[in-house]
N, C-alpha and C positions, 0 to 999 in steps of 0.2 A: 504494500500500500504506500502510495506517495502521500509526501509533509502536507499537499494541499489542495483542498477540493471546495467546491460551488454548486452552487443551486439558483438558479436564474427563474423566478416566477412574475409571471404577466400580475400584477395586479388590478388593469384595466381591465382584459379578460379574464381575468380569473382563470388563468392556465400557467403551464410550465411555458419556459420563452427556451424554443429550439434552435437549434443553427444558428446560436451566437459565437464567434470567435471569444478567445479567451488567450491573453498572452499575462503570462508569468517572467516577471525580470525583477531582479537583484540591482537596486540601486546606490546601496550603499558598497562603500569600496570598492573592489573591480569591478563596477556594475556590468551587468552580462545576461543576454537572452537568457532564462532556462528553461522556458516550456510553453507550448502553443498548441491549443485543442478547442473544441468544439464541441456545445454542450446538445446533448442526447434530445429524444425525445422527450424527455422527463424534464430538460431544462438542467442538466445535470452535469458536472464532469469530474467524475472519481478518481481520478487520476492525473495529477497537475504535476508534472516532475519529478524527480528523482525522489527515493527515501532518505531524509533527511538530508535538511538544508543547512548552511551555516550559520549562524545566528546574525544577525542584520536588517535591514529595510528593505523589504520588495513590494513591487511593483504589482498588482490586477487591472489589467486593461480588457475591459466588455466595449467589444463592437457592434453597440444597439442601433448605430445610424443602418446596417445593412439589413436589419431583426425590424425595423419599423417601417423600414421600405417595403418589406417583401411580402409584411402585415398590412400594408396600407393605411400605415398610422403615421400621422405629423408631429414629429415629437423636436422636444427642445434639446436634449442632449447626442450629439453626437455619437458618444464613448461614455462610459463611466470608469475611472481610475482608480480606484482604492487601495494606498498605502496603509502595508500592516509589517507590524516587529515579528519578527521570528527569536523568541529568545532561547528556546529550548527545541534543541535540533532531536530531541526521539519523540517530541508530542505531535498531533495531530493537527492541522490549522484550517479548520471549516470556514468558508466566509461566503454566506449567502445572499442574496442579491434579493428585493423586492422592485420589482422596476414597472415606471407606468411612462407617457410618454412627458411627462413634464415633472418628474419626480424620481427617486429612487430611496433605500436605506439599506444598511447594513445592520450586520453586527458578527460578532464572534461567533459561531454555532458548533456544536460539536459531533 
């Protein structure tokens, strides 16, 4: 199982949001790609990169401009970016997505 996974739900529809790209990058210190995937039908991606990352600042990039096009929704955010700490390279780091087209939230999930 990799350090980090998402869940991408339409709250406008009230569904999972499929076929969103999702890039995983390390911005702290040698900042560096480490993972790019595409979340399921479920709005899902279980598997974000490697097991166990190094402790630091990275980077969640959702690419909802291409997810609201294809929905035929007009929305205000392009992307949604969510920086989060990694301080403990063997735990788990859920970060779920609540997304509408002029809105979104987070938080920690496990």
């Amino acid at each position: 199982m990799s350090t980090v996974s998402t869940h991408v739900l339409d709250t406008s529809r009230g569904c999972p949001a499929d076929g969103i790209a999702v890039q995983l990058t390390r911005v702290s210190g040698p900042g560096e790609h480490v993972a790019h995937e595409t979340t399921d039908r479920d709005g899902r991606v279980g598997d974000l990169g490697p097991q166990g990352l190094p402790p630091g600042t990275y980077l969640l990039t959702f690419a909802t401009a291409e997810y609201f096009a294809r929905t035929g929704t007009v929305a205000f955010f392009p992307e949604v970016c969510i920086h989060f700490c990694v301080t403990d390279p063997s735990a788990h780091y859920h970060v779920p997505v609540l997304l509408s087209p002029f809105a979104y939230s987070t938080y920690r999930g496990s």
